[in-house]
N, CA, C and O atoms as a GROMACS GRO file, in nm:
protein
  492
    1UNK      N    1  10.431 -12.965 -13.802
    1UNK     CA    2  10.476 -12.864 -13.707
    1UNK      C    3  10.370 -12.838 -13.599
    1UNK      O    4  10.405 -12.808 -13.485
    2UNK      N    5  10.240 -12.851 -13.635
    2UNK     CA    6  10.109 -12.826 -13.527
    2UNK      C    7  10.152 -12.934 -13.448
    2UNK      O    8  10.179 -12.890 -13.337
    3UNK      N    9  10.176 -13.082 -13.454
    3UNK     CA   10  10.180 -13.143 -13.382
    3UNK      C   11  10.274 -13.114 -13.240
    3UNK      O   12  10.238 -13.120 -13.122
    4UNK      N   13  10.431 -13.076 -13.307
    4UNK     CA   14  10.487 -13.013 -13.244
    4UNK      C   15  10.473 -12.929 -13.151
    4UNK      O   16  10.492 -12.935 -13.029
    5UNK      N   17  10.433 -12.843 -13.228
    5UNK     CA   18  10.400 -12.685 -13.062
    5UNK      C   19  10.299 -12.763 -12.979
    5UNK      O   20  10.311 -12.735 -12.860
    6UNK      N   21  10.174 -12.880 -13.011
    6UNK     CA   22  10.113 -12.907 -12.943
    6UNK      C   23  10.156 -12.991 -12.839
    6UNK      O   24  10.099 -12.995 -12.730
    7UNK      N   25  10.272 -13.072 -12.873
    7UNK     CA   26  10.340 -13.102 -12.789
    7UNK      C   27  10.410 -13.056 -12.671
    7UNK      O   28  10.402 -13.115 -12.563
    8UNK      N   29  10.485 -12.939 -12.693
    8UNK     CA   30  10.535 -12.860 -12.587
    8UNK      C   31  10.484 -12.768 -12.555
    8UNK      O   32  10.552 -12.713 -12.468
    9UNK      N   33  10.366 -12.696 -12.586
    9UNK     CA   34  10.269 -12.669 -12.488
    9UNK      C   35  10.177 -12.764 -12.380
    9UNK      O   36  10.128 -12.708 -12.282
   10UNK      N   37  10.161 -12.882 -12.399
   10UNK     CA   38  10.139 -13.007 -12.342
   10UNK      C   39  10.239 -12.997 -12.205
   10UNK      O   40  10.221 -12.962 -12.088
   11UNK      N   41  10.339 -13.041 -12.274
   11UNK     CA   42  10.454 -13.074 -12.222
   11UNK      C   43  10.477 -12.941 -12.068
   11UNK      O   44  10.468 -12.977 -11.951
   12UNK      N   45  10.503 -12.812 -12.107
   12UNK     CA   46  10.479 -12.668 -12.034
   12UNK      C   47  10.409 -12.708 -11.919
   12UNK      O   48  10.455 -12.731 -11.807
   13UNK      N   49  10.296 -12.714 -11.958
   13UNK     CA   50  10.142 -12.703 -11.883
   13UNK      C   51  10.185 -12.831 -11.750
   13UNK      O   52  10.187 -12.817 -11.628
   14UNK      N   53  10.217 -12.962 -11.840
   14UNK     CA   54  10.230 -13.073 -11.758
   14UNK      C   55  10.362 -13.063 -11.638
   14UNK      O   56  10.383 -13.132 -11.538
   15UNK      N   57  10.418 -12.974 -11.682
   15UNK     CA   58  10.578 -12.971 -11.574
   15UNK      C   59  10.576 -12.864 -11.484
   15UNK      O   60  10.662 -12.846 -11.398
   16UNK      N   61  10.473 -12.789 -11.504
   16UNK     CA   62  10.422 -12.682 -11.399
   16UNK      C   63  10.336 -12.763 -11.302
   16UNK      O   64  10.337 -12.743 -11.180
   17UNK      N   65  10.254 -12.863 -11.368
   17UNK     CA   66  10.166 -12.916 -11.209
   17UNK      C   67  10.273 -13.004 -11.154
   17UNK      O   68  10.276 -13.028 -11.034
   18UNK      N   69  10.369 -13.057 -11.245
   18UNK     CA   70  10.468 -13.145 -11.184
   18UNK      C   71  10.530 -13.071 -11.050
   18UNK      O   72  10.514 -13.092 -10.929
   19UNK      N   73  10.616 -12.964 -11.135
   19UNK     CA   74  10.659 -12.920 -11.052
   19UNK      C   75  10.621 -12.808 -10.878
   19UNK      O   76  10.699 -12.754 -10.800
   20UNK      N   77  10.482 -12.813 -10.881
   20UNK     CA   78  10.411 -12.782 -10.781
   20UNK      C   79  10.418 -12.917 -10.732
   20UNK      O   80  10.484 -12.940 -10.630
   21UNK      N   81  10.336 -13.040 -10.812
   21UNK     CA   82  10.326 -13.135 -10.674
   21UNK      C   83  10.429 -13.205 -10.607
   21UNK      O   84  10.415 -13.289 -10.518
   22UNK      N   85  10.544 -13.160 -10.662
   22UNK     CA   86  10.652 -13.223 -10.602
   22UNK      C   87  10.708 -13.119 -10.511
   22UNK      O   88  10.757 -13.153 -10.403
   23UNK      N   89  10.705 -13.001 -10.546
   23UNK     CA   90  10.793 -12.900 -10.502
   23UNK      C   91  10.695 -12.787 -10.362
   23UNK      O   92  10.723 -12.734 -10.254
   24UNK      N   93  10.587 -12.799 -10.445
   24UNK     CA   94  10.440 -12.674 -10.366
   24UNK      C   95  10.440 -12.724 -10.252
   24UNK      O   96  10.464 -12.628 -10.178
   25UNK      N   97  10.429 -12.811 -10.192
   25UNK     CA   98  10.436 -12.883 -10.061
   25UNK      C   99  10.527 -12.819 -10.008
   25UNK      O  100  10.506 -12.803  -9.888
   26UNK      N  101  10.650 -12.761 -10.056
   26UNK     CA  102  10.780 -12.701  -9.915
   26UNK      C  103  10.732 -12.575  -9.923
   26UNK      O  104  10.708 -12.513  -9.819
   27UNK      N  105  10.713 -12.526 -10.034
   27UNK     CA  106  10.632 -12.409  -9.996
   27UNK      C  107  10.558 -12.347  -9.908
   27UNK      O  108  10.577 -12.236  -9.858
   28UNK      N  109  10.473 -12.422  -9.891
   28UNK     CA  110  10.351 -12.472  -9.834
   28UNK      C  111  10.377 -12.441  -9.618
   28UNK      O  112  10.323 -12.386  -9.522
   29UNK      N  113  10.531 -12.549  -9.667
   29UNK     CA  114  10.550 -12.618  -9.546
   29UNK      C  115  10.591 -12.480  -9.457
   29UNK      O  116  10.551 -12.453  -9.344
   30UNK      N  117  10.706 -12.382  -9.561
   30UNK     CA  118  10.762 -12.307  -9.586
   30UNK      C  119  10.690 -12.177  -9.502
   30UNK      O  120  10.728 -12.100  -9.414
   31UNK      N  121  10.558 -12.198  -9.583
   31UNK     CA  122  10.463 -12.067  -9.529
   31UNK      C  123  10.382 -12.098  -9.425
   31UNK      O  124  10.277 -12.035  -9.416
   32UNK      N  125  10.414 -12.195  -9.331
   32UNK     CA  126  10.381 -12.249  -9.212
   32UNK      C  127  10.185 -12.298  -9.254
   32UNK      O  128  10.105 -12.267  -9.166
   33UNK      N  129  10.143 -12.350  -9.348
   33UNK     CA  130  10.032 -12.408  -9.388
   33UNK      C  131  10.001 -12.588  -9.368
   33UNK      O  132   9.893 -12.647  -9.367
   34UNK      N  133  10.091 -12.622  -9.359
   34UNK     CA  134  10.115 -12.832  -9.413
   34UNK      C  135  10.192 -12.822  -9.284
   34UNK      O  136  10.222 -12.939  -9.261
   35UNK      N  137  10.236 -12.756  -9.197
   35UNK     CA  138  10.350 -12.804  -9.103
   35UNK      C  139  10.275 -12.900  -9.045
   35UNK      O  140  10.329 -13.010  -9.051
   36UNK      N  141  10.135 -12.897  -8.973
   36UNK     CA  142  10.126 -12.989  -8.885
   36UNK      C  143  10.041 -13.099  -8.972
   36UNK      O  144   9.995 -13.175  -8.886
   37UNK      N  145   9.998 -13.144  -9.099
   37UNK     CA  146   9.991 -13.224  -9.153
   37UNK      C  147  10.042 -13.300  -9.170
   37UNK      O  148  10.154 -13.294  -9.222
   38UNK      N  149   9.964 -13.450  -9.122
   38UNK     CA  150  10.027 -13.592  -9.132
   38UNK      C  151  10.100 -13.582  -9.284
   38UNK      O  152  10.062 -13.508  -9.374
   39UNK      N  153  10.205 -13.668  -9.289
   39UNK     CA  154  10.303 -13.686  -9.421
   39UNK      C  155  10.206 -13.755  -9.528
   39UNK      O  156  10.216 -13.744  -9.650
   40UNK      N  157  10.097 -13.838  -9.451
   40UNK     CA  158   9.973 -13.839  -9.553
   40UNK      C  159   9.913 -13.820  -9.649
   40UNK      O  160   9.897 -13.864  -9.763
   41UNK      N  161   9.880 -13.743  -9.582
   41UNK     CA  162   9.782 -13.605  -9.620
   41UNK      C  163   9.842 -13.542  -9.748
   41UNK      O  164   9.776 -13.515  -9.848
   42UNK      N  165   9.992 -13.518  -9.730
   42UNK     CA  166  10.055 -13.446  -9.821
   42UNK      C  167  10.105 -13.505  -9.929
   42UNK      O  168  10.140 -13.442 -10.029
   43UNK      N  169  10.113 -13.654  -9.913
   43UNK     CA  170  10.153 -13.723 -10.021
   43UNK      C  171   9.972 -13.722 -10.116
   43UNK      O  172   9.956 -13.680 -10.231
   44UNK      N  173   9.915 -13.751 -10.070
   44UNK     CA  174   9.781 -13.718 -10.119
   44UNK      C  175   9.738 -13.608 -10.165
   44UNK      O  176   9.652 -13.614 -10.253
   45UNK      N  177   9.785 -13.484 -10.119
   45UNK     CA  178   9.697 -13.381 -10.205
   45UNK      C  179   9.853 -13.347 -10.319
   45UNK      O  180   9.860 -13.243 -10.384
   46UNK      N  181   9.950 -13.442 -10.321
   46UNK     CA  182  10.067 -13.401 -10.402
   46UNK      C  183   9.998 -13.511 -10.553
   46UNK      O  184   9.983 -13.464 -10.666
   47UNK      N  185   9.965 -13.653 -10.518
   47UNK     CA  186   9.893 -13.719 -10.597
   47UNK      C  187   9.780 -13.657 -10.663
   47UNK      O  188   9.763 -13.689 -10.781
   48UNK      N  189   9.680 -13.555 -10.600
   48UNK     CA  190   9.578 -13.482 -10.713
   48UNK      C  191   9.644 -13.391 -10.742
   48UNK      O  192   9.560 -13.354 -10.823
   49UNK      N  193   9.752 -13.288 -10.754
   49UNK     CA  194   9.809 -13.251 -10.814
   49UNK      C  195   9.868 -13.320 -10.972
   49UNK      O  196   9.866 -13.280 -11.089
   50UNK      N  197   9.920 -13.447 -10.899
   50UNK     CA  198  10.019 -13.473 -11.034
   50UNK      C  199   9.938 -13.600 -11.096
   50UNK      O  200   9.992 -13.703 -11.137
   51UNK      N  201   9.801 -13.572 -11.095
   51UNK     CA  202   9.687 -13.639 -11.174
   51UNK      C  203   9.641 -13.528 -11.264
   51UNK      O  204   9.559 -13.547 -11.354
   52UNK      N  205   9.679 -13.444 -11.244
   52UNK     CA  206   9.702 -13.286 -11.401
   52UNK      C  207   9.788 -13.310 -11.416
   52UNK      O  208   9.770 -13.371 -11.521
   53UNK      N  209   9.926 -13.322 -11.391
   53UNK     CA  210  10.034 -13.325 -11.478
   53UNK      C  211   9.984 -13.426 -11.561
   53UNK      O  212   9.953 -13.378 -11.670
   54UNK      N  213   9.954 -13.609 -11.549
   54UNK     CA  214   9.939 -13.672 -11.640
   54UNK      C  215   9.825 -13.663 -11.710
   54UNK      O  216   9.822 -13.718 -11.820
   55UNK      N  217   9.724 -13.601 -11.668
   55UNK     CA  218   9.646 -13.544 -11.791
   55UNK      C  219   9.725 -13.433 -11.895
   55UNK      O  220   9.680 -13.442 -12.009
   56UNK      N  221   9.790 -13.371 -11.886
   56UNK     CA  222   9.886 -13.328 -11.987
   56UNK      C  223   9.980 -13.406 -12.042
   56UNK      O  224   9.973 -13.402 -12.165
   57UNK      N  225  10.059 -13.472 -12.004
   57UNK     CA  226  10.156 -13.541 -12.033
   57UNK      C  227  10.147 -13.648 -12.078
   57UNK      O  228  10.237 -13.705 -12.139
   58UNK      N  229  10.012 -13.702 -12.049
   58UNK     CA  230   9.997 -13.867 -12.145
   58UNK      C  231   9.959 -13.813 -12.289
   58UNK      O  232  10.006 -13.875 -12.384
   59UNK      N  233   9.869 -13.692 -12.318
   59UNK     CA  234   9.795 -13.650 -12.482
   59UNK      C  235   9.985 -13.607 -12.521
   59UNK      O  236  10.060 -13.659 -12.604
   60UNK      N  237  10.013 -13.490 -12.419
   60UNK     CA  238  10.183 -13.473 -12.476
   60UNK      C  239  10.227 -13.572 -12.556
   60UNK      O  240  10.226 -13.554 -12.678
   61UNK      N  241  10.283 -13.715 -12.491
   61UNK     CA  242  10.395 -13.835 -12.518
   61UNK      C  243  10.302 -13.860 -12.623
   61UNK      O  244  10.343 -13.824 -12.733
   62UNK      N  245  10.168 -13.922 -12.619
   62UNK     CA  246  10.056 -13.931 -12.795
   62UNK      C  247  10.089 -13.863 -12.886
   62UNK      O  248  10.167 -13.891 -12.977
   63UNK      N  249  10.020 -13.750 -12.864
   63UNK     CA  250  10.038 -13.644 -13.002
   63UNK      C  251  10.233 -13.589 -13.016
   63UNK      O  252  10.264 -13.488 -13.079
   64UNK      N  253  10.322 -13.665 -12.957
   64UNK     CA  254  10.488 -13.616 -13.011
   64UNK      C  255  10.487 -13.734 -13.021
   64UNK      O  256  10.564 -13.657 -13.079
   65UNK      N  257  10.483 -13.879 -13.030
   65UNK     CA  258  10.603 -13.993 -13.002
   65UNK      C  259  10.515 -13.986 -13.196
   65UNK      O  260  10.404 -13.947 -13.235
   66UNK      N  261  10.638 -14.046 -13.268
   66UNK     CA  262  10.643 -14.095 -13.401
   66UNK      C  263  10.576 -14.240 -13.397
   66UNK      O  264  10.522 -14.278 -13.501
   67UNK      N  265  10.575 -14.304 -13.312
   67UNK     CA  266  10.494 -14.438 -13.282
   67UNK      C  267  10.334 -14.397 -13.375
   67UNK      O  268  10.287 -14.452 -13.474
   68UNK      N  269  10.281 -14.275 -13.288
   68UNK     CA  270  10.173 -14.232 -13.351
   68UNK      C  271  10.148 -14.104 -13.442
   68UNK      O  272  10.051 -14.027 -13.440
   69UNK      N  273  10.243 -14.101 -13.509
   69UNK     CA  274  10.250 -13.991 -13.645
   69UNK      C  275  10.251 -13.879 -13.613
   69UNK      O  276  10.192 -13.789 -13.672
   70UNK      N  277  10.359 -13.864 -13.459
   70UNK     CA  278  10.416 -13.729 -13.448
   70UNK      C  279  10.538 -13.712 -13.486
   70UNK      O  280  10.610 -13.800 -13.533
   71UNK      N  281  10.569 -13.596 -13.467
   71UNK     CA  282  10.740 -13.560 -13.547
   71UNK      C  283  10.826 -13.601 -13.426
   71UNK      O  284  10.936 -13.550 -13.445
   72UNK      N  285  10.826 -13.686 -13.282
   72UNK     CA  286  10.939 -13.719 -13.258
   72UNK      C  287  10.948 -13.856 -13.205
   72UNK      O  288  10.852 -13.923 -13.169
   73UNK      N  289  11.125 -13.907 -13.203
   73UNK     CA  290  11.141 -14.030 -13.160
   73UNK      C  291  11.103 -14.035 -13.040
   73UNK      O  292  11.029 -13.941 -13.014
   74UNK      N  293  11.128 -14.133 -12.918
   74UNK     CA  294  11.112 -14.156 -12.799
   74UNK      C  295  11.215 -14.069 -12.725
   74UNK      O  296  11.168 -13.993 -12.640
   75UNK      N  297  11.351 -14.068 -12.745
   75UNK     CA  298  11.469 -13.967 -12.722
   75UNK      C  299  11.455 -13.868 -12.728
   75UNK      O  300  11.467 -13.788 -12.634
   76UNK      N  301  11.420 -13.839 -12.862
   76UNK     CA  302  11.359 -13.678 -12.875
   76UNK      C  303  11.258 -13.633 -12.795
   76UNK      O  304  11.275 -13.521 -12.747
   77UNK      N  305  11.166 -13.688 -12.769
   77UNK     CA  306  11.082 -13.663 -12.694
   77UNK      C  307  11.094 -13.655 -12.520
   77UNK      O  308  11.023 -13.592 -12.442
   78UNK      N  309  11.206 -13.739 -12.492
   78UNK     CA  310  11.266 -13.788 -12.374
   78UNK      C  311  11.329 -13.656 -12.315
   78UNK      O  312  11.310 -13.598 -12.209
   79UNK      N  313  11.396 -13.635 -12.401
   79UNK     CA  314  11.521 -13.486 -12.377
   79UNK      C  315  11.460 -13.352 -12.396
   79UNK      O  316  11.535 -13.258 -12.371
   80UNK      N  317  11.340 -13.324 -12.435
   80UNK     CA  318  11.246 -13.241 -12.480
   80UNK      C  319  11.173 -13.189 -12.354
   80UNK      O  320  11.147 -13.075 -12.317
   81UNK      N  321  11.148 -13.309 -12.298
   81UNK     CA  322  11.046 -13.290 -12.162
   81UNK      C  323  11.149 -13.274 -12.052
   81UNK      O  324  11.113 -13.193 -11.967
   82UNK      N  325  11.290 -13.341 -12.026
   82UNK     CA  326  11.325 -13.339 -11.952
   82UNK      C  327  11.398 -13.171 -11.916
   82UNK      O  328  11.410 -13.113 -11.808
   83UNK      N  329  11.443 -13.121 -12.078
   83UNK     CA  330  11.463 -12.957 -12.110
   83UNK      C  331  11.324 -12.923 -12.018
   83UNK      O  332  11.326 -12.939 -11.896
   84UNK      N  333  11.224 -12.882 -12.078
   84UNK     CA  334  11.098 -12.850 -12.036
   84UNK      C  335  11.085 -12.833 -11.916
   84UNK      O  336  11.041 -12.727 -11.872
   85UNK      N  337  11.126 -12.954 -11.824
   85UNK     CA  338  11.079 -12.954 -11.680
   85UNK      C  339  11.177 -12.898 -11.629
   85UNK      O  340  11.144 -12.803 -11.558
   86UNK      N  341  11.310 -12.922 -11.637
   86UNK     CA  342  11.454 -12.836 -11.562
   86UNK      C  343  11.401 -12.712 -11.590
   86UNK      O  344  11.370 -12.672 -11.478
   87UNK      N  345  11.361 -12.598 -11.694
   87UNK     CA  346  11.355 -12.546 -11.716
   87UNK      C  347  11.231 -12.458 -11.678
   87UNK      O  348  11.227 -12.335 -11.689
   88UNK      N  349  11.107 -12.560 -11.619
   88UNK     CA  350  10.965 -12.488 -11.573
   88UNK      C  351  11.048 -12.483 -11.429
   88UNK      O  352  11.034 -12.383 -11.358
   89UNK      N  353  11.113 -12.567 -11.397
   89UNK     CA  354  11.135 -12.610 -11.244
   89UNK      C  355  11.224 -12.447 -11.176
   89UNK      O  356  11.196 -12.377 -11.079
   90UNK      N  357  11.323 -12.438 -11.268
   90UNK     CA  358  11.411 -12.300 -11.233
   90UNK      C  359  11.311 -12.177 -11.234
   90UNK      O  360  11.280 -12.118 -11.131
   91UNK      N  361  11.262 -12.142 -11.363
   91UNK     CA  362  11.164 -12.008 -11.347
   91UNK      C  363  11.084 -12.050 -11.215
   91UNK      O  364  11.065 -11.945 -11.152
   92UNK      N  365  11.033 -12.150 -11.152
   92UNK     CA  366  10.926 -12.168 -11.058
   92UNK      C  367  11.038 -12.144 -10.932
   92UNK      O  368  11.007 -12.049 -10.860
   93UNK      N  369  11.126 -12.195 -10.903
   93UNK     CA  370  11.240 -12.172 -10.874
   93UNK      C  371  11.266 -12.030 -10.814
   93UNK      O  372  11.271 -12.010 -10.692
   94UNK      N  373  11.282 -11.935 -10.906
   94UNK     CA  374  11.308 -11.864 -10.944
   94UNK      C  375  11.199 -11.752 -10.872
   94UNK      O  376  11.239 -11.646 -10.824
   95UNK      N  377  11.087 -11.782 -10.872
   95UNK     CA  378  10.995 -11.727 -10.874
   95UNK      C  379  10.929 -11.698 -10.744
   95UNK      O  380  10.914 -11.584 -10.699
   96UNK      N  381  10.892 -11.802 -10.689
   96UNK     CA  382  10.854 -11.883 -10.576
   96UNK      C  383  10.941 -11.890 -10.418
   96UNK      O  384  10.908 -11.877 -10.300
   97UNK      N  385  11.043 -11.913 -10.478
   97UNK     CA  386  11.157 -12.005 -10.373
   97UNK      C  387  11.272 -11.899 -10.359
   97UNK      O  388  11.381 -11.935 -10.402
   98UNK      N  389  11.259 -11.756 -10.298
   98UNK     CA  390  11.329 -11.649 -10.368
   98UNK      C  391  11.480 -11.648 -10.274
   98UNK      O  392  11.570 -11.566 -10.292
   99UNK      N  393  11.482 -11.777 -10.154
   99UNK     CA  394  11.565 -11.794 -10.088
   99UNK      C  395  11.690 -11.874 -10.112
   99UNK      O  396  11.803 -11.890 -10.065
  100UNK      N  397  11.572 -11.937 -10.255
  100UNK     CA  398  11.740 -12.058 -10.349
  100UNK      C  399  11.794 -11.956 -10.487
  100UNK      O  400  11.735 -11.930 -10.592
  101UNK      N  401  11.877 -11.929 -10.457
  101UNK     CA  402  11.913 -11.816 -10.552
  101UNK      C  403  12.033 -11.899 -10.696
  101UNK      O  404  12.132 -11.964 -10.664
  102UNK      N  405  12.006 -11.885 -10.790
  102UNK     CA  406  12.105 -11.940 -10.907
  102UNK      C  407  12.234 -11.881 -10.932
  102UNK      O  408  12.250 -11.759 -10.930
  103UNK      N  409  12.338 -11.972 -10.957
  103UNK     CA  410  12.438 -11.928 -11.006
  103UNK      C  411  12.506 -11.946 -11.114
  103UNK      O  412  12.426 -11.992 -11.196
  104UNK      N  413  12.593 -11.937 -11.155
  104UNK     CA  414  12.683 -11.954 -11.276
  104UNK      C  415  12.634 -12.074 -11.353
  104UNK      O  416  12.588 -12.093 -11.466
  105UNK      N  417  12.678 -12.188 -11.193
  105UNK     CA  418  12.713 -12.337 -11.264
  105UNK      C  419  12.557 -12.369 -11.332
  105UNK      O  420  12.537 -12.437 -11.433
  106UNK      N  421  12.475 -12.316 -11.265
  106UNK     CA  422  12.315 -12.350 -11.280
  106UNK      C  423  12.293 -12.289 -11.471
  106UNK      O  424  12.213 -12.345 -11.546
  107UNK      N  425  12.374 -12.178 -11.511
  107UNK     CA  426  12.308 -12.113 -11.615
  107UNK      C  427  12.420 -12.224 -11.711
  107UNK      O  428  12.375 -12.262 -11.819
  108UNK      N  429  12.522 -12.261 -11.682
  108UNK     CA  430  12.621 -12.397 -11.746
  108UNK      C  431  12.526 -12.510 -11.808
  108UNK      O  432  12.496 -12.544 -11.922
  109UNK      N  433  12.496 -12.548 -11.695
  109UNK     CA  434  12.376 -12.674 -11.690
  109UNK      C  435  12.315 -12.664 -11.786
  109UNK      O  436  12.346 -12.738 -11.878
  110UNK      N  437  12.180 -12.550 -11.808
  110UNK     CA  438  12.114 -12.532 -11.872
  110UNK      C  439  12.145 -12.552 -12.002
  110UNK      O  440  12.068 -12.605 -12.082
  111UNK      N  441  12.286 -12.501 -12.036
  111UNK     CA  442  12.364 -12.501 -12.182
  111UNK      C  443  12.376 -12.619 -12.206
  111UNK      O  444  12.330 -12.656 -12.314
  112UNK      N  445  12.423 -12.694 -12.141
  112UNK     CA  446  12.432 -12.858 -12.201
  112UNK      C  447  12.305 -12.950 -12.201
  112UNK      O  448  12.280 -13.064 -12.241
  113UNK      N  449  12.222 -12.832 -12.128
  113UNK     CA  450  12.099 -12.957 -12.131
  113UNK      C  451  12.036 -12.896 -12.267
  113UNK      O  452  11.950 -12.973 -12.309
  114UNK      N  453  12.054 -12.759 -12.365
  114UNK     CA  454  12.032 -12.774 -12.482
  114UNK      C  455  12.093 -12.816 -12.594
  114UNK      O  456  12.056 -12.853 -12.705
  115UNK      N  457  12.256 -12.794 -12.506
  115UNK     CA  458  12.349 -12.905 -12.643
  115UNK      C  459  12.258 -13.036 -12.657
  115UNK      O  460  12.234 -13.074 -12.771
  116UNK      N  461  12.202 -13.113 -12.539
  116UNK     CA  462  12.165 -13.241 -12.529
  116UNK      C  463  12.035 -13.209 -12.628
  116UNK      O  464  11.979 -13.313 -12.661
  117UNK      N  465  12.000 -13.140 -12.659
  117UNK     CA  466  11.904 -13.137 -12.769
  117UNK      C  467  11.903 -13.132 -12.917
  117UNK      O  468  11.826 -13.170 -13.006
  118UNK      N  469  12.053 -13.053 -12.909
  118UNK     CA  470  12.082 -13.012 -13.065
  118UNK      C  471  12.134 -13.188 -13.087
  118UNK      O  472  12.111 -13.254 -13.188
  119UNK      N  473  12.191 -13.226 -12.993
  119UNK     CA  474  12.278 -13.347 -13.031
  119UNK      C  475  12.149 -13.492 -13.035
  119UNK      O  476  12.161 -13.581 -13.118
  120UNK      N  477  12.052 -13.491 -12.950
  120UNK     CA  478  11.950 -13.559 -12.979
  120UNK      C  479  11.857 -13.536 -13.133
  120UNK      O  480  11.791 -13.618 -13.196
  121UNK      N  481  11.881 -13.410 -13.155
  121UNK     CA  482  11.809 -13.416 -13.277
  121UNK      C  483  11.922 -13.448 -13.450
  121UNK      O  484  11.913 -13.447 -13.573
  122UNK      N  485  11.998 -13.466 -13.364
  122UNK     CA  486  12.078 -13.426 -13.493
  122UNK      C  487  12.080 -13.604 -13.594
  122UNK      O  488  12.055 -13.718 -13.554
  123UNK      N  489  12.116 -13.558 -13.715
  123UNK     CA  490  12.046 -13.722 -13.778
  123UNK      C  491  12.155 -13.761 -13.843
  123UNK      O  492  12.156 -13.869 -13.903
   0.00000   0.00000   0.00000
């Protein structure tokens, strides 16, 4: 079970820098900071960003894949992170971006993306 939580705290940590270096940039752009920055520039400081995500996310996929004597398959682990990140991505979303507002279909989604879990784990 330690392996576990260590996993998706891994996992957490890693989909928050994800989702900055993919996303922090419109922000950014947003709060008139990057506007006049070459597209460069921004693909570059989005790359040291998401050089923390894979420092989280490579020990993550280690310490969960069963390959190396964690409690999950590759699937499991697959659908785990991908929960994880939809899920860091909306609260950040949510948080951040107070002009994209959620609706119904969005809280739907979410539901099947944990059916997709019960049904990935199920044996």
């Amino acid at each position: 079970m330690h392996q576990a939580i260590q996993t998706i705290i891994l996992l957490i940590i890693s989909n928050i820098f994800m989702t900055f270096a993919w996303y922090g940039q419109l922000k950014l752009s947003e709060m008139h900071i990057t506007t006049d920055w070459p597209l460069i520039l921004i693909i570059l400081a989005s790359w040291g960003v998401a050089l923390l995500e894979y420092s989280f996310m490579v020990p993550a996929n280690r310490i969960g894949s069963d390959i190396n004597g964690g409690p999950f398959n590759l699937v499991q682990l697959k659908v785990i992170q991908e929960v994880i990140s939809l899920s860091v991505f909306t609260v950040i979303v949510a948080l951040v971006f107070k002009n994209q507002p959620l609706h119904w279909n969005h809280a739907v989604a979410f539901l099947c993306m944990v059916a997709a879990v019960f049904f990935a784990f199920l044996k």
